[in-house]
C-alpha angles and dihedrals in degrees: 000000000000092000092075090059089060113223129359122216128202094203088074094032120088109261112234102201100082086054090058097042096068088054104102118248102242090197127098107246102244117084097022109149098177136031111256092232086058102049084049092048093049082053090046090051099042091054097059084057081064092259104174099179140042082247089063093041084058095039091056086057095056099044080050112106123227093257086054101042083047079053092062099034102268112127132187112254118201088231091045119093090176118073102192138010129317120219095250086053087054106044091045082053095049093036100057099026114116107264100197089057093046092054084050097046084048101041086048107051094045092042083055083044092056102042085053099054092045084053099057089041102042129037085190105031115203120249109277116248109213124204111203097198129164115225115184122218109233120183088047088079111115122180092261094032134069114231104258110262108205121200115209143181117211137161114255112243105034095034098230112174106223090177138359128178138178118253112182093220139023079232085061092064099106107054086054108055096079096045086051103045094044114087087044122105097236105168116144098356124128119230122212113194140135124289085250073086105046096100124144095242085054108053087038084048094047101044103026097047099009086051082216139117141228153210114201108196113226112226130187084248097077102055106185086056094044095049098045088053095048097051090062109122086250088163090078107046112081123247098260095188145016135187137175137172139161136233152124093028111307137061124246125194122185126195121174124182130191136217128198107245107212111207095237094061102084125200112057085012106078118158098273092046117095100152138041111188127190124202126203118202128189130194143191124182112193103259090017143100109263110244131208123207115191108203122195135206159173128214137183088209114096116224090263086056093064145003125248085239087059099047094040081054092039093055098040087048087056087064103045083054077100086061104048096045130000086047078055101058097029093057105019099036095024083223088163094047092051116111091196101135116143122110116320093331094101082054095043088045090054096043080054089049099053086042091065102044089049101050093049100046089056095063096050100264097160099176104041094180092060094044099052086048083057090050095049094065102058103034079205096072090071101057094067092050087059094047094247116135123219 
């Protein structure tokens, strides 16, 4: 809960008016009754207060008081009997927004977000580690349309979307992992991503111009890689690093082991990989068979990069990437069962959404479900959060 963080004040807390300010109005200029970075800061309030639909986004304007709406750039006018948004404003305004814009002004308000919490925790932050992961969109699907399919880049542990981008198709991945990754800093972080990535202009294109490195997780999808991981003489490589815990009724163990990759060598070994790694993962449920999963990968980093604690960490934190945000926005924000579809407001709906988790996981929100119900319940909460002050 925030409560537990005392007060928040917006002085020290990003503003996110100016973000929203560089997103284009899609409107014509006649007829405008509110200003657009008004109608997407009432969204990105009202999320935080758990909306799930463009019905609650209007309703949080209208449980809003004046002093609040004046807040978020919404004023009273004498010929006016509404006082926020309708419903229809909201969804022509979602519907028809630039998409593309709306990702940027997101990514980078929470990626600022996030630069400046590491640096009041931290003199010296750790790298990023960067999970590049693919959700679909469900409920978005219509008969003569596909269901949208959105590409993301997000740190692993508080799950803070930098980028996101619509991709048509989980097929479509690929072409966009360059477009999406490129107007990110990404000097000296570390990538986690699928082996559908793994292709030798990426990792060139990471490492050689991104100055960055990666760590493409190796799943039993993608046979010819996996093939090609799994015949590694790994008998004969030692077991670098084990770990083991209990809780919530079972037992878990972990064991990972690296292997050199010489350049020569072809397959797994292109020019950017110096490492495959293979981790080993047992697990007992109380009153169930115990089962083993075996995870390959490839890495740019050398073994005096990172240790195989870290990498171990690193790869299982790309997988519970499903935990920490898309279970999020699946439960809490009911992101699958939404039947939002026309134009860009599916997309809009899902940048809100990450905005959301990520502010509030910056500021050391644990149960987002309960906060956002806290939230719910005094429409002011929100505007802090957001760095606005009221």
């Amino acid at each position: 809960m925030l409560a537990k963080l005392g007060p928040l004040e917006p002085d020290t807390i990003t503003d996110l008016r100016p973000y929203l300010d560089s997103v284009p109005d899609p409107r014509s200029r006649r007829g405008r009754w509110y200003p657009l970075a008004a109608i997407l800061l009432v969204c990105a309030c009202a999320t935080l207060s758990g909306a799930r639909s463009i019905d609650e986004l209007a309703e949080w304007g209208a449980r809003a008081g004046a002093e609040i709406l004046e807040a978020v750039g919404i004023r009273r006018h004498p010929l006016r009997w509404r006082t926020s948004p309708s419903r229809a404003t909201i969804g022509r305004v979602l519907a028809s927004l630039d998409g593309d814009a709306l990702d940027r002004a997101v990514g980078a308000y929470l990626a600022d977000r996030h630069h400046s919490a590491a640096d009041n925790t931290d003199p010296r932050p750790p790298r990023r580690i960067i999970a590049v992961d693919g959700k679909a969109l469900n409920g978005s699907a219509r008969l003569d349309r596909k269901r949208r399919h959105l590409l993301s880049a997000l740190t692993h542990g508080l799950p803070v979307t930098f980028a996101q981008a619509e991709v048509g198709a989980k097929t479509n991945e690929t072409t966009h992992f360059k477009p999406l990754l490129a107007p990110l800093d990404l000097a000296g972080d570390v990538l986690t991503f699928d082996a559908l990535h793994t292709v030798q202009d990426h990792a060139k294109w990471l490492v050689r111009t991104k100055k960055a490195h990666y760590i493409a997780v190796i799943k039993t999808n993608q046979p010819t890689a996996h093939t090609q991981s799994s015949a590694l003489p790994w008998k004969q490589i030692p077991i670098a690093h084990t770990a083991s815990g209990r809780g919530h009724g079972r037992r878990e163990s972990r064991s990972i082991k690296a292997m050199a990759l010489a350049d020569n060598l072809g397959g797994l070994a292109s020019p950017e990989a110096r490492l495959a790694l293979r981790v080993h993962h047992h697990r007992k449920e109380s009153g169930k068979p115990e089962t083993r999963e075996t995870v390959y990968a490839v890495t740019s980093l050398d073994a005096h990069q990172a240790r195989p604690a870290d990498l171990a960490a690193w790869i299982r934190g790309h997988w519970t990437i499903e935990n920490s945000s898309h279970h999020i926005r699946d439960v809490t924000f009911g992101e699958d069962a939404s039947t939002i579809h026309a134009g860009t407001a599916p997309r809009a709906m899902a940048a809100f959404r990450n905005l959301a988790i990520g502010a509030l996981k910056i500021l050391g929100a644990i149960n987002i479900a309960k906060t956002t119900r806290a939230i719910r319940e005094e429409p002011g909460r929100a505007l802090p959060i957001l760095g606005i002050n009221q």
